[in-house]
C-alpha positions as CSV (number, residue, x, y, z in Angstrom):
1,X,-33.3,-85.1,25.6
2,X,-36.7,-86.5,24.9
3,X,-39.1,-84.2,23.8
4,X,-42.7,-84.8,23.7
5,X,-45.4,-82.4,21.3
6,X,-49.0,-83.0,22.3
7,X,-51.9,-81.6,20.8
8,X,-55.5,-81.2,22.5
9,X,-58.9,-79.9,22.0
10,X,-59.3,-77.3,24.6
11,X,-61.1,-77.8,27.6
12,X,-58.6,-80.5,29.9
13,X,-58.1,-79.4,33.1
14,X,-54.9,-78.4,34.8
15,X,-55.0,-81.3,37.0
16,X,-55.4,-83.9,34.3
17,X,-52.6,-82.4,32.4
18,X,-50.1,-82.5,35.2
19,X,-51.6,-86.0,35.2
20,X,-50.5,-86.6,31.5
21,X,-47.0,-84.7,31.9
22,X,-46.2,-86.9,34.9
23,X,-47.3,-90.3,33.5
24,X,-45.5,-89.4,29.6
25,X,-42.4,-88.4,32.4
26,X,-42.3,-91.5,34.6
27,X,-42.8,-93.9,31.4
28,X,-40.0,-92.0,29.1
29,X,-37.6,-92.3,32.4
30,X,-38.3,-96.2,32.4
31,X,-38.2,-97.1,28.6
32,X,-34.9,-94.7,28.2
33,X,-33.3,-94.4,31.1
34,X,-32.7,-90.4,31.5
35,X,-33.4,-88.5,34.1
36,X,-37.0,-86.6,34.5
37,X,-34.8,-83.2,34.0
38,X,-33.8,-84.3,30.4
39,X,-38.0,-84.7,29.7
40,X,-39.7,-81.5,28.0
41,X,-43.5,-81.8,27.2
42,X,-45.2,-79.1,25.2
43,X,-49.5,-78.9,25.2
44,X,-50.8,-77.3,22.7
45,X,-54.6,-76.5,23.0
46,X,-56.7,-76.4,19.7
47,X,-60.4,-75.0,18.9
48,X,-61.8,-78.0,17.4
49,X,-62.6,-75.4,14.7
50,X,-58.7,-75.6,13.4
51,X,-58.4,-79.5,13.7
52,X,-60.0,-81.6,10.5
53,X,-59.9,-85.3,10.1
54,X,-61.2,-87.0,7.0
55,X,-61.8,-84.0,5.2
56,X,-64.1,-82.6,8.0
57,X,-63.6,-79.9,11.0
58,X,-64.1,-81.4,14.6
59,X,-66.5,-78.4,15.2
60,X,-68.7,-79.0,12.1
């Protein structure tokens, strides 16, 4: 089963990540051929305080 880790800033709403979960859903289905069932998606909201890119924290 396909199984999809996502990590986000905080602040997306709940209706733009059902949006996300059921576009990553119907596109995995396609490509592989499973079923939705056999799709897990976890979100993981993050502070831009604990995310860093180039030496340098998203909140800085």
């Amino acid at each position: 089963m396909p199984t999809f880790n996502i990590q986000l800033f905080e602040g997306r709403s709940i209706e733009q990540k059902r949006a996300l979960v059921k576009a990553i859903t119907e596109v995995t289905c396609k490509t592989l051929e499973c079923s939705p069932e056999s799709v897990d998606i976890i979100i993981q909201d993050v502070k831009k305080e604990n995310w860093a890119t180039g030496g340098k924290l998203w909140s800085d």
